[in-house]
C-alpha positions in Angstrom: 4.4 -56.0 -9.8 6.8 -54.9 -6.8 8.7 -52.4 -9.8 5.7 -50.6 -10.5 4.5 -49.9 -7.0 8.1 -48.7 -6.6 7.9 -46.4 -9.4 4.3 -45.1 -8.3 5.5 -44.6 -4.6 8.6 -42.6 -6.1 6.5 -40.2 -8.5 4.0 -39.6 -5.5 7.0 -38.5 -3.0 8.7 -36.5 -5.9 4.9 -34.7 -7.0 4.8 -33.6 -2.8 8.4 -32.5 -3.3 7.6 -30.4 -6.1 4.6 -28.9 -4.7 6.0 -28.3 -1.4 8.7 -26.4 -3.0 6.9 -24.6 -5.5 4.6 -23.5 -2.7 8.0 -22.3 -0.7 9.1 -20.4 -4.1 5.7 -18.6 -4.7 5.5 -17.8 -0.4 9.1 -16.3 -0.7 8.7 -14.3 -3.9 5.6 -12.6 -2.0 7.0 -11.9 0.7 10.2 -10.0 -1.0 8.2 -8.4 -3.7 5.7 -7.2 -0.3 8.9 -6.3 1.6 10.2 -4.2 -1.5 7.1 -2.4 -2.1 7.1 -1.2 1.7 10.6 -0.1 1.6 9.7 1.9 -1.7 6.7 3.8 -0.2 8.9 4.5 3.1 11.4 6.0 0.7 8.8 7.9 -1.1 7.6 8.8 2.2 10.6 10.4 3.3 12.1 7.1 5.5 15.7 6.1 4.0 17.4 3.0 4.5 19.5 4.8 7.5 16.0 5.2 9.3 15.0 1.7 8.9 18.6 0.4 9.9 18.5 2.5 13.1 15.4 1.1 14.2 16.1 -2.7 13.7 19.7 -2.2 15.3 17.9 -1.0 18.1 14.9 -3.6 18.5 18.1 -6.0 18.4 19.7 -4.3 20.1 23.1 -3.7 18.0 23.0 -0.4 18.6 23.4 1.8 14.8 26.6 1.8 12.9 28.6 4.9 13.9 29.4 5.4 10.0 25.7 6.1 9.4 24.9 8.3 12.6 24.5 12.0 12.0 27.2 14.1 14.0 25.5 15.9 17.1 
């Protein structure tokens, strides 16, 4: 009897494994495929990687990488 309610407890833990990580998968794959899509239409727009770069350098403060700054 004890085997069985081994076995059952093991399938349960490994079905909430599964699902947790399947969920993790599908919430990932969204999020890229959302990110890409924004980054296309930017591009579209006129916004190029550069921009983008600039701006999150400077909201974390890294300041932009001198190789990609225009000369002034």
């Amino acid at each position: 009897m004890e085997p069985i309610i081994a076995i059952a407890g093991a399938c349960v833990i490994a079905f909430l494994v599964f699902t947790a990580l399947i969920k993790l998968v599908r919430t990932t794959l969204k999020t890229a495929f959302l990110l890409a899509a924004v980054l296309l239409l930017l591009f579209f727009v006129g916004i190029g990687p550069n921009d983008v770069w600039e701006v999150f350098a400077g909201w974390l403060g890294m300041g932009a990488d001198p190789a990609t700054v225009p000369a002034q």
